[in-house]
Structures are given as structure tokens and as C-alpha cells.
BASEPA-855724 format. One record per residue (C-alpha): residue in one letter; x negated, z, y. Coordinates in Angstrom, 3 decimals. Each point is the difference from the previous one (the first is absolute). Layout:
<atoms>
> rest;x;z;y
> a;X;Z;Y
...
</atoms>
This chain:
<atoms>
> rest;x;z;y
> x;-1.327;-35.679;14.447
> x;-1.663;2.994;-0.945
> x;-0.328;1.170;-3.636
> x;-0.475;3.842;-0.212
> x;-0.817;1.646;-3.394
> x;0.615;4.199;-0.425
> x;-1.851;1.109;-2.921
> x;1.538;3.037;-1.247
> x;0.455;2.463;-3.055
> x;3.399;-0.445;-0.679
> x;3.140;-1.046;1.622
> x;2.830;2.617;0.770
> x;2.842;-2.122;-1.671
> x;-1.507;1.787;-3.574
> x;0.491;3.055;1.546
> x;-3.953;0.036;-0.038
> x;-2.938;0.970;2.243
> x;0.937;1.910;4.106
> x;0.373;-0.242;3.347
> x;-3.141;-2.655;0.948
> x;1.973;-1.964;-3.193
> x;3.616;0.291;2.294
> x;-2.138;-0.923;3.575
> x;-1.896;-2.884;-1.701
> x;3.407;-1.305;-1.276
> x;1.858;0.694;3.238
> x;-2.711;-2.037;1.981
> x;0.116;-2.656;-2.633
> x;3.394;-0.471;-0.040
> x;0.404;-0.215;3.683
> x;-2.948;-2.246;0.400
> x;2.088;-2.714;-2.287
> x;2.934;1.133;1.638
> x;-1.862;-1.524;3.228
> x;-0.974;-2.994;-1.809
> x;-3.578;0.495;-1.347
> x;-0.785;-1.097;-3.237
> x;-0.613;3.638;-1.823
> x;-1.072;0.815;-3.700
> x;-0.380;3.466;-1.789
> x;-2.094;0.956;-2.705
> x;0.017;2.901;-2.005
> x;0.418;0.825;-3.709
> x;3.152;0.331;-1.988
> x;1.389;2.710;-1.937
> x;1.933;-1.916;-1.672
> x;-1.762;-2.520;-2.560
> x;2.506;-2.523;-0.081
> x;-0.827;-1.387;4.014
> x;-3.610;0.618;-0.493
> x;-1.683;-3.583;0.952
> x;3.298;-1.172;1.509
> x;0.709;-0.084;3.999
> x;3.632;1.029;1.523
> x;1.681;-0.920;3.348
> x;1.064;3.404;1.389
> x;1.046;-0.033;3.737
> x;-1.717;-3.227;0.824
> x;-3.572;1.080;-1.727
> x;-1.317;-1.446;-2.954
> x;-0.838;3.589;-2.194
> x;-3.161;-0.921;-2.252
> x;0.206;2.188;-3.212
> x;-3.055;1.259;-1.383
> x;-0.471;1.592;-3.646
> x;-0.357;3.607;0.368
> x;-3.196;1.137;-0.152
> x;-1.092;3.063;-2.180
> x;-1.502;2.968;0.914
> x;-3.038;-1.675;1.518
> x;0.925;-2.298;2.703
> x;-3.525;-1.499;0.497
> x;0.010;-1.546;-3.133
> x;2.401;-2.442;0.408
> x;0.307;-0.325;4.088
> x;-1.458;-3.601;-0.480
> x;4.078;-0.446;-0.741
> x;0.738;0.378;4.505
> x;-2.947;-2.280;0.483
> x;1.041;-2.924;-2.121
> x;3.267;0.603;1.240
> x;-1.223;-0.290;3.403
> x;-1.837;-3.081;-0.668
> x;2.878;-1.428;-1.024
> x;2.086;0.584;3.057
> x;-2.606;-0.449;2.602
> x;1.223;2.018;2.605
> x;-1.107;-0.489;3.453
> x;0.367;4.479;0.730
> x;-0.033;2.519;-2.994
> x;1.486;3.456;0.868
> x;-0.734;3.139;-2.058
> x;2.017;2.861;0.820
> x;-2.446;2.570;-2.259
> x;-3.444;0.487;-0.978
> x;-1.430;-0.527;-4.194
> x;-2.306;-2.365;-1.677
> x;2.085;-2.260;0.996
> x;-1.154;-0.201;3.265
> x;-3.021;-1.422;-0.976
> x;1.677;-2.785;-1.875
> x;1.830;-0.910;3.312
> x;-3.478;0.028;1.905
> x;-1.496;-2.306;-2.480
> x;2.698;-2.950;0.147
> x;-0.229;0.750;3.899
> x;-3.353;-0.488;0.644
> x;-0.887;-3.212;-2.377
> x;3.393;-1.795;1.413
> x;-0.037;1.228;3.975
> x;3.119;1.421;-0.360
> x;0.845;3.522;2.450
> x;0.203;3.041;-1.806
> x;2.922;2.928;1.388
> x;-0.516;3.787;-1.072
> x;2.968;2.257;0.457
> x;-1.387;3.726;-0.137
> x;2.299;1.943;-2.114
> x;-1.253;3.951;0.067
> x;-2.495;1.712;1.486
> x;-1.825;0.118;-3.253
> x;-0.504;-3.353;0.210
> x;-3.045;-0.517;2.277
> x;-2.052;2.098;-1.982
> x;-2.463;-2.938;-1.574
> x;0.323;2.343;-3.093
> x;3.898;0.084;-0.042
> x;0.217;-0.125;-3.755
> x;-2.300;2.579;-0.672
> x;1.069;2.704;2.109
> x;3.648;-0.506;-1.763
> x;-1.459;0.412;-3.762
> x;-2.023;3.371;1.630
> x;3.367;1.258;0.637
> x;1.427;-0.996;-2.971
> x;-2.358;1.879;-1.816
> x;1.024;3.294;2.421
> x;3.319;0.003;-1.725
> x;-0.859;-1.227;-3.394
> x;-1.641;0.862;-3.244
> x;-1.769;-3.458;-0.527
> x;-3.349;-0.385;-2.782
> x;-2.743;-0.801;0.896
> x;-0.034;-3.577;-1.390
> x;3.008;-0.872;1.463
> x;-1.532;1.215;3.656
> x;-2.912;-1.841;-0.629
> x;2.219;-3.110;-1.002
> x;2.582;0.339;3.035
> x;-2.785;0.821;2.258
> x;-1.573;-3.131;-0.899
> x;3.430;-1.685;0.734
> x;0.008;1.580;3.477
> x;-3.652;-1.259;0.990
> x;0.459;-3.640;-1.042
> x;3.286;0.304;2.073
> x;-1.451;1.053;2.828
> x;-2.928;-2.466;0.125
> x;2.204;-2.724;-0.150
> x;2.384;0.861;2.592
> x;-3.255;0.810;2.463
> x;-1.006;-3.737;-0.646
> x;3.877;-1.206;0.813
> x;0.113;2.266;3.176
> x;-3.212;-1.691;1.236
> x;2.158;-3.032;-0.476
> x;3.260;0.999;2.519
> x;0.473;-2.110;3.166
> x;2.507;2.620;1.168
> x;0.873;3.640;-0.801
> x;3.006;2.076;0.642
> x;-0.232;3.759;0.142
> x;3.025;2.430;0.511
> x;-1.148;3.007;1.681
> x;-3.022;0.681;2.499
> x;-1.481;1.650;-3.450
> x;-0.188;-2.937;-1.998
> x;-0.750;-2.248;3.286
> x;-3.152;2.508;0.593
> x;-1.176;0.779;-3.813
> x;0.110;-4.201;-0.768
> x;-2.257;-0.952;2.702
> x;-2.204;3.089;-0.947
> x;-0.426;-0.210;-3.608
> x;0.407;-3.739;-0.384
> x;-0.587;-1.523;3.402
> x;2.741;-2.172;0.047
> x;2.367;0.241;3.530
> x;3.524;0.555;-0.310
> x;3.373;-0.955;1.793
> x;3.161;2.470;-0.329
> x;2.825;-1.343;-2.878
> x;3.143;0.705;0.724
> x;2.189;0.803;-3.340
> x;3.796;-0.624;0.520
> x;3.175;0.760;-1.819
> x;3.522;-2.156;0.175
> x;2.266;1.196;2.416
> x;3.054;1.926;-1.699
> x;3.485;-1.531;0.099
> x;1.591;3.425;0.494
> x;-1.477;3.198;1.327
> x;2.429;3.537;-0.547
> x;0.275;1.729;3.407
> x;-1.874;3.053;0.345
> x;2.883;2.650;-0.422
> x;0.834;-1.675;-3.575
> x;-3.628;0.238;-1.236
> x;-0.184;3.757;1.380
> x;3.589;1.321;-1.852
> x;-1.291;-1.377;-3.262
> x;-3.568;0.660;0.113
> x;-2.911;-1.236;-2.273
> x;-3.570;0.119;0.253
> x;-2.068;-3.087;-2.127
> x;-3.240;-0.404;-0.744
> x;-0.683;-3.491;-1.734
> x;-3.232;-1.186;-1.637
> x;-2.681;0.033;-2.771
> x;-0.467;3.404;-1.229
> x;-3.376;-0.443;-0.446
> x;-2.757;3.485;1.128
> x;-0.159;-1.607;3.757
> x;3.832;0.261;1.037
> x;-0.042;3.177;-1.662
> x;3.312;-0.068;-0.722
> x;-0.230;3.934;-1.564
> x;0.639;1.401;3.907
> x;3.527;-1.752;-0.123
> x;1.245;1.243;-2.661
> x;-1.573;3.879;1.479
> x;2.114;-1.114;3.187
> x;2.968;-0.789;-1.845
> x;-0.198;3.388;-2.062
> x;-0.864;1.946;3.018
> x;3.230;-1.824;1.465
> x;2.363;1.194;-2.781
> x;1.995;2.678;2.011
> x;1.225;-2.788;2.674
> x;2.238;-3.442;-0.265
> x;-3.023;-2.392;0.195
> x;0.191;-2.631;-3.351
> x;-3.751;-1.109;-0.834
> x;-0.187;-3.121;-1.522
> x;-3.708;-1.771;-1.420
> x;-0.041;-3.866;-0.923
> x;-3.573;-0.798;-1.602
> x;-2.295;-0.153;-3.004
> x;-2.483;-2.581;-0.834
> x;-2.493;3.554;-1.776
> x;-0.042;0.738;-3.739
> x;2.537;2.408;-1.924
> x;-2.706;2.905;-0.329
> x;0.421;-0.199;3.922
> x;3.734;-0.153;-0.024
> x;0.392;2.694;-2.352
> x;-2.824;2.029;2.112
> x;2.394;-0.271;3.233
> x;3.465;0.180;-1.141
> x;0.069;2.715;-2.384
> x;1.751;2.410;2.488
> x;1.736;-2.288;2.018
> x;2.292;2.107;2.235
> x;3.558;-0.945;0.153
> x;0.404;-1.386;3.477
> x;-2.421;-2.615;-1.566
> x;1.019;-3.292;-1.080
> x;-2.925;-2.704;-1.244
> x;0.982;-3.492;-0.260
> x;-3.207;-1.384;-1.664
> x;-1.733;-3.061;1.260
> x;2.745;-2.549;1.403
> x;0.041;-3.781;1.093
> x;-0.449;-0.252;3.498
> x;3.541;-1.052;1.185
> x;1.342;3.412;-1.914
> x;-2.855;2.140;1.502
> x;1.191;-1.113;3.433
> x;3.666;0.789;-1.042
> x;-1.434;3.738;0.373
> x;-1.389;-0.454;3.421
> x;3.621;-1.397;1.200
> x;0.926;3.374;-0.664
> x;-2.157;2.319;0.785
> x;-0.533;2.901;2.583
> x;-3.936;0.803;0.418
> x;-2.621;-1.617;-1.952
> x;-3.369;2.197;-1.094
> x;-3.210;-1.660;-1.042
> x;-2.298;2.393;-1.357
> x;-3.429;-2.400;-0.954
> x;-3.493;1.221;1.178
> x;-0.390;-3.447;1.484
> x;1.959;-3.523;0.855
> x;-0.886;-2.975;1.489
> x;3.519;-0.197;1.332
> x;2.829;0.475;-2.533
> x;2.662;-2.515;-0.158
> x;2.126;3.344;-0.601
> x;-0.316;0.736;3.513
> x;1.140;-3.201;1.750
> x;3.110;0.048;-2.755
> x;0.920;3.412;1.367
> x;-0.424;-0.656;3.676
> x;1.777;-3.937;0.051
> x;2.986;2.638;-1.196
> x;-0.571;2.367;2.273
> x;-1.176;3.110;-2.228
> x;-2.394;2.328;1.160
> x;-3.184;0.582;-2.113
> x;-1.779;2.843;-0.939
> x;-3.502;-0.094;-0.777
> x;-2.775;2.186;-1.201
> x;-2.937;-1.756;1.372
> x;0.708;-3.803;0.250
> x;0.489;-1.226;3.050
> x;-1.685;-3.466;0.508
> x;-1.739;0.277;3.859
> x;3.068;2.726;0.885
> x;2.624;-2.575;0.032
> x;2.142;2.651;-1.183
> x;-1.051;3.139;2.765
> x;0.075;-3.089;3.090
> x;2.989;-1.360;-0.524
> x;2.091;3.212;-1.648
> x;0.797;-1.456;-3.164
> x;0.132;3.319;-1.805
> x;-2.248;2.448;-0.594
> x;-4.070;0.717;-1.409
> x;0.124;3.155;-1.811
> x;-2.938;2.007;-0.226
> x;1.207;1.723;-3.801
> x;2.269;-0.209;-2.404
> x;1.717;3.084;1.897
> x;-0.311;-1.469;3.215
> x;1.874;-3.269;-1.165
> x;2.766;1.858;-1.705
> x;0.859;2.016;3.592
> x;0.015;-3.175;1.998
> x;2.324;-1.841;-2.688
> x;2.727;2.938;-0.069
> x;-0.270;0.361;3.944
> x;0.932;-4.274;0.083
> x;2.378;0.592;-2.466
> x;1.879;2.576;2.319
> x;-0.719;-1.740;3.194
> x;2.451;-3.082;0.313
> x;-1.317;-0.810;3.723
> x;-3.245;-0.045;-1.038
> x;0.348;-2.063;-3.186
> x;1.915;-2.696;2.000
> x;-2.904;-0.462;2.372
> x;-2.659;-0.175;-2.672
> x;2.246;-2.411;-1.988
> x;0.212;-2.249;2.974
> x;-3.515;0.175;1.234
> x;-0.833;-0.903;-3.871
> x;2.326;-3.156;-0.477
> x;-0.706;-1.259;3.645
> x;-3.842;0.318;-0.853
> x;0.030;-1.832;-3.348
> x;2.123;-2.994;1.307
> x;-2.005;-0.166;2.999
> x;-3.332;-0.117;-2.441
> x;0.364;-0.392;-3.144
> x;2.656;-2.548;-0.908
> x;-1.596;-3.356;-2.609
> x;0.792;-1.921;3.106
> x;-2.816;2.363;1.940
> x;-2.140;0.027;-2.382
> x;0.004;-3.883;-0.834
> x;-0.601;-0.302;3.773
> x;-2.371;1.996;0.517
> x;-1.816;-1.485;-3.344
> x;-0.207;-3.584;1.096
> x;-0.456;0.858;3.779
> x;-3.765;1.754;-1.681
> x;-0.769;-2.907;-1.669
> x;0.226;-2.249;2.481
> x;-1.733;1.971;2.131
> x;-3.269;-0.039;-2.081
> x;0.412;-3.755;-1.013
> x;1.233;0.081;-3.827
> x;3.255;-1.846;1.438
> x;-0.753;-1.006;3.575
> x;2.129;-2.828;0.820
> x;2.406;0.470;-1.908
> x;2.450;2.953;1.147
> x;2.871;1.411;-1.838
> x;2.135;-2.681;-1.867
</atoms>
């Protein structure tokens, strides 16, 4: 039987880490669902399970201390662990130091290394880097401490260049990352699909339209730039659309920076688990993603599996969204807010761009699709020929 091993941050049942934390679980779970023998490791916000593993859903979770602020110092932690499991496939659904721990216990015990691409940050060979540059865009940070995290950022990077010379088989999202991996890093690619389960109930498009709400759901960190939604929301005041925000995951000077005039149509639930994060999806009308850049967002698949239209102002991984009328690109901020108020007046229309969206996401993007699709790769390149799914 074959023993598969994700190495990860952190594991969503501590409310911890993001979406390639909820796809490497989702593919884990469904892999032991299908009868593989499947561990997860990944550190522990709570102290009390560090060193201890847990059956969850048929995988055996391996809880790591939590590291501090530099994760390099003690990553030696995932390779003992992985010495101790001896997987025959180790999956990483994200890029860090870490990365070169996996490539080390890969390449002295012939095991096959699998890279998930999570952004399209992430085939920069200087990922870590470019981040603390733009960190220090929006901050006031001393010079010691740049020199210090800057130092962090390098020995990050250098490590995860060794690991990725390490990978047996990479997954990219988009064309972008697909295109920028093989450039910067030379490593070839094959497309991931991310997937989503399928909701039990789905409100008819006439009941989402008479009590309409437009989400936006994620970190609030400077690349979602969550700022526009709440200038759509306050430039939507004067009409009957609610605006509702579910994220956090930034520090309280950045809070207090972009809710200190939050306009009353407004309402911010904080950072939530993910089973009450998808309670707000159930219900909602459009969904707006406002980031600079995405791999693909997990946001997006939520919204379409329940047939709601998305809005975007830029990210639209290889126009899945234009092709297949899922909603709507916006140019601006001013060009987004027209489009929503037309859908929100135009039942007809609505109905066909919630179908076209839930018919879409089950057709592509259910765990069952993207299990599939995952194994079908891997035996195509040899890391499981033989064996087929279980």
C-alpha cells in the first residue's frame, strides 16, 4: 500500500494556516478515504498535542512543536518526523525552508517528492525576499531588524531552491505559475486541480436575489486589499445590498488602520473556522475578491459549487471566469460596483450565471475531481504506476 506524507504549516482543525492548508487536508482525507495509508505533519498551536499523533478522518495527524519566529532553525523537527514514518510520496502543498528539509530525506532515501504551487509568488527562486521588500513598503521597520529578517528571508530561500531541485513532480495552478516555474527554476509542471465538497443544500436563485449579500472572505493581509470592499460597500450605502467580510490573520495596527470608518451596511465577522466561513457562502448573493494576485482561491470554487456569481478585480486564473460566464472581471473599483447593482436588478441574468457557476464547479472542481485527476498524474509519470486508485 502506499504511504503518502503532506508536510504542512498547520492543520485547519486549529483554525490555523489557508486555503493550500484546506486542499492538502481535503486530498488527504480522501486519499485514506480510498484506502491509502496517509499521515500529516504540521505544528500545533496547541502545546498539549505537540509530539503526539491523532486519527482524524482515517489519517494519522503528526503534531509538531510550534516553531518560533524563525522556522529554519528548528525544521530538522519535519525531517525526523519523516524519517520516522518513511513514506513512500511526500506532498507539500506550499513553498518555505521547509522544502528543503523534504528534498533532503527524499534524495538520501529514494523516496518521490510532490510540489503543489500555491501563488504566483511562489516560483520566484527569491519568494521570501520579495515578501519582506514589501513588508518594508508598508512598514516602519529599523534597520537591525531588516538586516535580521532579511537574513531570515535569504536562508529561506536557499533552502527551498535546494528542496525544489529535489521534486519528482510539480503542480502549478494557472498558465502563470506553469510558465514562471519552468522559467525561473526549470522544473516542468502538470495542472492541480483544487476542489471543494459538494453542498448538501443550495438556495434557488430568486431567494439569494430578495435577500441580497455580497462576501468577501479571506486574510486581510496588503495583497487582497481588502480596503476596496469596504469603498464598495460605502459607495453602496444608498441601495439594499448587506456587505459582509469574514477574515483576519494581520496585526491590530492593521485592523484599526481599516475599520475605523466602517460604513454601516458593513458587518466584519473576524477570522472564522472553516465550517462557519462556509456557513456565509450558503448564503450569499455575489462574491468579490479584490487581491492583486491568486493562484486560484478556494473562495471562488465555494461560491460557484453554490452557484454565486463572482466579481473580481483582476483575478481570474487562465479566464475561467470570462469563458465560462461565471461572473464578471472588473476593470475598477467603479466598474465592479455598476456590474454588481445591474446583477442585483437583473433576476434572468443572475439565474443563468448562478447555474453556469454551480454546473462548472461540480463538473471540475469537486475532491472527487481533484483526487482523480491527482492520482491519474502520478501514475502517469511513474511515482504510482501499477498501482491505480484504491
Amino acid at each position: 500500500m502506499t504511504r503518502f506524507a503532506f508536510v504542512m504549516p498547520y492543520h485547519i482543525s486549529q483554525n490555523r494556516g489557508g486555503g493550500a492548508e484546506v486542499q492538502a487536508w481535503f486530498l488527504a482525507a480522501e486519499l485514506a478515504r480510498r484506502g491509502y495509508d496517509v499521515h500529516y505533519i504540521c505544528q500545533s498551536v496547541v502545546p498539549e498535542k505537540s509530539g503526539q499523533t491523532e486519527h482524524l478522518l482515517g489519517v494519522d495527524v503528526h503534531w509538531l512543536p510550534q516553531s518560533g519566529r524563525f522556522l529554519w532553525v528548528d525544521a530538522g523537527k519535519y525531517y525526523r518526523s519523516l524519517t520516522a514514518i518513511m513514506p513512500d510520496i511526500v506532498v507539500q502543498r506550499m513553498s518555505s525552508c521547509i522544502t528543503g528539509m523534504i528534498g533532503k530525506f527524499c534524495r538520501r532515501y529514494g523516496r518521490s517528492f510532490v510540489w503543489i504551487c500555491t501563488d504566483n509568488a511562489s516560483p520566484d527562486p527569491w519568494m521570501h525576499v520579495s515578501r519582506q521588500r514589501q513588508i518594508y513598503r508598508h512598514m516602519e521597520v529599523t534597520w537591525p531588524k531588516r538586516l535580521l529578517f532579511s537574513g531570515n528571508a535569504i536562508i529561506c530561500d536557499i533552502m527551498r531552491q535546494r528542496g525544489l531541485r529535489c521534486v519528482n513532480q510539480a503542480f502549478t495552478q494557472n498558465d502563470i505559475q506553469q510558465e514562471e516555474l519552468r522559467r525561473s527554476c526549470g522544473v516542468n509542471s502538470q495542472r492541480i486541480i483544487s476542489g471543494h465538497p459538494r453542498p448538501q443544500n443550495v438556495l434557488p436563485a430568486c431567494d439569494k436575489l430578495a435577500n441580497a449579500m455580497v462576501l468577501w472572505a479571506g486574510n486581510l493581509g496588503y495583497n487582497k486589499r481588502p480596503e476596496l470592499f469596504l469603498e464598495l460597500a460605502r459607495s453602496c450605502l444608498a441601495t439594499n445590498l448587506r456587505f459582509v467580510m469574514v477574515g483576519g490573520g494581520v496585526s491590530e495596527q492593521r485592523v484599526r488602520g481599516l475599520f475605523r470608518d466602517m460604513p454601516a451596511n458593513l458587518e466584519w465577522k473576524h477570522r472564522l473556522p472553516l465550517d462557519e466561513t462556509t456557513s456565509y457562502f450558503d448564503r450569499a448573493t455575489f462574491f468579490t475578491n479584490t487581491s492583486v494576485k491568486e493562484g486560484f482561491p478556494n473562495t471562488f470554487i465555494q461560491a460557484w459549487l453554490r452557484g454565486v456569481p463572482t466579481f473580481s478585480l483582476g483575478v481570474d486564473p487562465d479566464r475561467v471566469i470570462i469563458k465560462n460566464r461565471l461572473g464578471y472581471v472588473a476593470t475598477d473599483l467603479n466598474d465592479l460596483r455598476q456590474r454588481l447593482l445591474h446583477l442585483a436588478s437583473s433576476p434572468q441574468e443572475y439565474a443563468e450565471l448562478s447555474n453556469n457557476a454551480q454546473r462548472y464547479a461540480i463538473a471540475n472542481h469537486t475532491i472527487a475531481a481533484m483526487t482523480e485527476h491527482f492520482l491519474r498524474v502520478l501514475q502517469s509519470v511513474g511515482i504510482m504506476a501499477h498501482q491505480g486508485s484504491q
